[in-house]
C-alpha positions in Angstrom: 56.8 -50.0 17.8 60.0 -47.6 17.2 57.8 -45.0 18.7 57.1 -46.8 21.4 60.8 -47.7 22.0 62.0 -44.2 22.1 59.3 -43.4 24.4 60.8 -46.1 26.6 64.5 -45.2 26.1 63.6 -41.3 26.9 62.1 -42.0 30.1 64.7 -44.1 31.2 66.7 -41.0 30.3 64.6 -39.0 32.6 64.9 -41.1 35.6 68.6 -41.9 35.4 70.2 -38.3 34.7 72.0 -39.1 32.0 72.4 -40.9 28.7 75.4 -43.1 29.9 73.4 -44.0 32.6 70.6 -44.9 30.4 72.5 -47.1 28.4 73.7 -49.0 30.5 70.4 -50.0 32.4 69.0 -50.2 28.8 72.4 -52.7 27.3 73.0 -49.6 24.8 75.7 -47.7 23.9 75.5 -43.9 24.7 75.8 -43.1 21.4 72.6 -45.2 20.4 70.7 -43.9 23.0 71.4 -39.7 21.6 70.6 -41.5 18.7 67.0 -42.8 19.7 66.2 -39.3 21.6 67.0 -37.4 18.4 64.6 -39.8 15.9 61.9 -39.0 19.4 62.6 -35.4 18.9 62.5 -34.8 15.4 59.5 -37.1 15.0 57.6 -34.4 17.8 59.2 -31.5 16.2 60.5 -30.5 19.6 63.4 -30.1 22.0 62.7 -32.5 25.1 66.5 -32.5 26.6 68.5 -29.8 27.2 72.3 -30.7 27.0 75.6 -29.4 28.2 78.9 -30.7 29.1 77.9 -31.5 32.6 74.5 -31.9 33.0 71.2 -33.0 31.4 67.5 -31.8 31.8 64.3 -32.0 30.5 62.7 -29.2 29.4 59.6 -28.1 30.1 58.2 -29.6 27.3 60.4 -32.6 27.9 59.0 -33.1 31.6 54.8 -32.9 30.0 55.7 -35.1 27.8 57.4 -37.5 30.0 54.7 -37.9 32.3 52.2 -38.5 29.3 54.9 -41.7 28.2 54.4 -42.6 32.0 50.7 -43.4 31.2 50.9 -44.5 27.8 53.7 -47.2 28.5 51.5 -48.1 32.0 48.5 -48.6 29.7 50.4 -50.7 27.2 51.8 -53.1 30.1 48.4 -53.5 31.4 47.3 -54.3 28.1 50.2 -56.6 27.8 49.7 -58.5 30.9 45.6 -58.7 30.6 46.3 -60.4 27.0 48.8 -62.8 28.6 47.0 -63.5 31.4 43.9 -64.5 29.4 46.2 -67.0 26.7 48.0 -68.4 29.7 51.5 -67.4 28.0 53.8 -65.3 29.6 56.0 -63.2 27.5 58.1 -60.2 27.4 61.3 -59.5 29.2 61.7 -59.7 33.1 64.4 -57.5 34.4 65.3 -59.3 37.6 67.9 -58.1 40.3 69.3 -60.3 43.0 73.1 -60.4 45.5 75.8 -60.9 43.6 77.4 -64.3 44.8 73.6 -65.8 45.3 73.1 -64.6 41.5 75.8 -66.6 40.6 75.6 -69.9 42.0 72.4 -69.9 42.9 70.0 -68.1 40.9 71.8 -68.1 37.2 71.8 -71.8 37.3 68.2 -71.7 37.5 67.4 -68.9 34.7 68.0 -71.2 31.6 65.0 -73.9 33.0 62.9 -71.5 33.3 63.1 -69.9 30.0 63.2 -73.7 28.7 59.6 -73.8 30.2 58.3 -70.4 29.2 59.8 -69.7 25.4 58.4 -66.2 24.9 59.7 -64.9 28.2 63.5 -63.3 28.2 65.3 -62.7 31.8 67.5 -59.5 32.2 69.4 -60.1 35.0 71.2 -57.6 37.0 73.4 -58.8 40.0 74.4 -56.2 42.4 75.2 -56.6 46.6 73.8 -52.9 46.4 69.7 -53.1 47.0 68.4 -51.5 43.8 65.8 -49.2 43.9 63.1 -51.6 41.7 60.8 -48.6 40.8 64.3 -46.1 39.8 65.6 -49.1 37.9 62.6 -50.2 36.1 63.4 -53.9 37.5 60.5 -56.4 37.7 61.5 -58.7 40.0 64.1 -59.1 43.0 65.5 -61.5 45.1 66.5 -60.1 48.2 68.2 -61.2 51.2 67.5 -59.3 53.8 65.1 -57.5 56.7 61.9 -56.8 54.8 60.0 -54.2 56.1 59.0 -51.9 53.1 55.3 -52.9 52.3 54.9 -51.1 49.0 56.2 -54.4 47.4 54.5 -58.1 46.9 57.1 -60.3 49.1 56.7 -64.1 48.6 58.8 -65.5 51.3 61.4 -68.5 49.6 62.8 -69.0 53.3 64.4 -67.6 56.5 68.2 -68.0 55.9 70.9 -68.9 58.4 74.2 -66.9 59.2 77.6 -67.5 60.9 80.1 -65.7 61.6 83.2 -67.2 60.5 87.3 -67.0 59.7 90.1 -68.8 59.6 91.9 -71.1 61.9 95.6 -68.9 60.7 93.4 -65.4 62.1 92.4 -67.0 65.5 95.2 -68.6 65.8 97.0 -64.9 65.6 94.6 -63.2 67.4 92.3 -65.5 69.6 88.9 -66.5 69.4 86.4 -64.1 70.9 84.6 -66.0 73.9 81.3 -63.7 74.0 79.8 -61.0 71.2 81.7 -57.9 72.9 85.0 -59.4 72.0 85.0 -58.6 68.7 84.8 -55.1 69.5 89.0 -56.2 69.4 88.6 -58.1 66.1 89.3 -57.1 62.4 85.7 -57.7 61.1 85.2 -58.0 57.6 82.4 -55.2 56.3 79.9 -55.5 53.7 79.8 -51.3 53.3 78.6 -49.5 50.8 78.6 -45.8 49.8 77.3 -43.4 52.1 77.2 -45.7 55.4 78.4 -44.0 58.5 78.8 -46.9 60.7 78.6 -50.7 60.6 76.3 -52.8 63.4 76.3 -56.4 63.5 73.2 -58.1 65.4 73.8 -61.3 67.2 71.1 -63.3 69.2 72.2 -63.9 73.1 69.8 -65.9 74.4 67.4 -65.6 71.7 67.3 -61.8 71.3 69.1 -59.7 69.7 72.2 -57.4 70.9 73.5 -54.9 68.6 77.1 -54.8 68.4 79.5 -51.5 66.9 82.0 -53.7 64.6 85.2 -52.2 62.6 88.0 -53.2 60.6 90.4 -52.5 58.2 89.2 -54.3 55.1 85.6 -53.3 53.7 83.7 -54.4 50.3 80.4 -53.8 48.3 81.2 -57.3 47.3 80.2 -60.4 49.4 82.1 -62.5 47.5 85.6 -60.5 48.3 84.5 -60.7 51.8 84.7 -64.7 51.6 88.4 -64.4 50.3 89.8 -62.4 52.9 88.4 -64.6 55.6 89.9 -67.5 53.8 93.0 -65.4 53.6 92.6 -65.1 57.4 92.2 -61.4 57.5 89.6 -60.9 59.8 86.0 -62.4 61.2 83.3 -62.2 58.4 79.7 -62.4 58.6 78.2 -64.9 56.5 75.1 -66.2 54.9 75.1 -70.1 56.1 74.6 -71.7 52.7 77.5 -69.6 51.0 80.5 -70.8 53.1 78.8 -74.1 54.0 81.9 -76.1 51.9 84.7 -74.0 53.8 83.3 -74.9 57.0 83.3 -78.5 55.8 86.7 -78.4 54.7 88.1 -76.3 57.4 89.1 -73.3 55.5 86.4 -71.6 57.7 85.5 -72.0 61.5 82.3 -71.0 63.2 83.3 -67.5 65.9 80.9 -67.5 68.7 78.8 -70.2 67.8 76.5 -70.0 70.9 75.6 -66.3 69.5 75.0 -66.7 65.8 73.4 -63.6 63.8 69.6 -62.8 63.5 68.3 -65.3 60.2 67.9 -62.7 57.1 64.8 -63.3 55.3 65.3 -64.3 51.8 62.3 -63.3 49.3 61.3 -62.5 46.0 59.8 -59.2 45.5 58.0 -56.9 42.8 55.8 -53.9 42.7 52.4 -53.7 44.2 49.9 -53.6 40.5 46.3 -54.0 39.8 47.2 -56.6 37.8 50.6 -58.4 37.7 52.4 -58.9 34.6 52.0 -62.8 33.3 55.9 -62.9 33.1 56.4 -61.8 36.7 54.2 -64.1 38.2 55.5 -67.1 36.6 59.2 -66.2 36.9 58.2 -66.0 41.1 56.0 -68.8 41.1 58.7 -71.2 38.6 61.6 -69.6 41.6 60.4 -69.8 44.9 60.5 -73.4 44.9 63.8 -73.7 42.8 65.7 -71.5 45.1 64.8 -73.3 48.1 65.7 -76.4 46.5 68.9 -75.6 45.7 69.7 -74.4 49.2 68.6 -77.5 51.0 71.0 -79.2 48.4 73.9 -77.1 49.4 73.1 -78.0 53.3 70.0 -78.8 54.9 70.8 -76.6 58.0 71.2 -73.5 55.4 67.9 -72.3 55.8 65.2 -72.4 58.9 
């Protein structure tokens, strides 16, 4: 099983670039990881990284061998899962991404009921507004919120999920509310960016279909959540997922912009990998979820989701 291990640690290595890198997907300290690549190396009685101050490679060597862990650690899942399958018991660990302020008050709450109902199964989870490349990040599952369009992925469907477009009554006091969706071409709106994006579009529905708009601003995040506090702080016009600002509205920290042209619904879904045959643990951490999560948005507000 150690063997095994480093195999798994060494092609995280691979994938990620780095050993830093590696240990932090993997919850290991660099240190351990060099560590674990060594005992792999010395055990083969061969050099499969080459390091130097800046960079790291496989060898040749390295990259054979890597591809031959590929299919060894494919045929031990599928052995995995068709032994689970056939006992009915999921187990293993599930490496599951999902948004970061829907990870925390929606999905974590969740986690600890289903592990209550499935003992040999332990949940990873990794919360980042930044859509994580599953395959890359050797994640099983993810929740996503979002236009789903990439097919190479099983998507069960938890619901179609409303947004507004909101900020506070101090911001449009200042600086008026916008009467139709080309108004806030004058607004400070409130970006969810990330690295690497070259412009920002909102999509609003006017009459039913959608109208692209150009939006900018001064204040931009990778962070929904900061997004939320600077609307309260009445810094700008934010677009908002329904059900996570659903209490400012009904306190009146938040108040609806343009609510004759809210934005297009997001679809909100779990995903995982296409496979001839789906590990036990992922099924049953989707099929124990869908339900939960759409639950647990109704509760919030019944108008959070279509």
């Amino acid at each position: 099983m150690a063997l095994l291990e480093n195999m798994r640690i060494f092609v995280r290595v691979v994938e990620l670039g780095s050993l830093s890198a590696a240990g932090r997907n993997l919850r290991m300290s660099p240190a351990m990881v060099s560590h674990r690549i060594q005992q792999l190396e010395t055990h083969l009685g061969v050099r499969l990284l080459n390091r130097t101050t800046r960079q790291l490679q496989a060898t040749e060597t390295g990259m054979d061998f890597y591809q031959s862990c590929l299919e060894v650690l494919e045929a031990v899942e599928r052995a995995q899962s068709s032994i689970a399958a056939g006992s009915g018991v999921p187990s293993g660990s599930v490496r599951v991404t999902a948004p970061l302020g829907f990870g925390r008050r929606i999905l974590s709450p969740l986690v600890p009921d289903f592990c209550a109902a499935h003992p040999l199964v332990e949940v990873r989870l990794r919360l980042s507004d930044h859509l994580l490349d599953l395959l890359r990040e050797a994640v099983d599952v993810a929740v996503r919120m979002a236009a789903l369009k990439d097919s190479s992925f099983v998507v069960r469907k938890i619901a179609d999920v409303r947004r507004v477009l909101v900020a506070a009554p101090s911001y449009l006091s200042e600086r008026g509310q916008p009467s139709i969706p080309a108004d806030l071409s004058g607004h400070n709106c409130l970006l969810l960016r990330f690295p690497g994006t070259q412009q920002y579009q909102w999509s609003v529905l006017d009459g039913g279909e959608p109208v692209k708009l150009p939006v900018s601003g001064r204040f931009d995040a990778d962070d929904g959540d900061v997004l939320t506090g600077w609307a309260l702080d009445g810094r700008g016009i934010a677009m908002k997922p329904l059900w996570e600002v659903a209490e400012h509205l009904a306190s009146g920290g938040l108040v609806p912009v343009l609510p004759d042209f809210p934005p297009e619904p997001v679809t909100l879904a779990v995903l995982y990998p296409h496979r001839a045959l789906v590990p036990a643990k992922v099924r049953a951490f989707a099929d124990h979820m869908v339900p939960k999560i759409k639950a647990a948005l109704t509760a919030i507000s019944p108008d959070t989701i279509l």
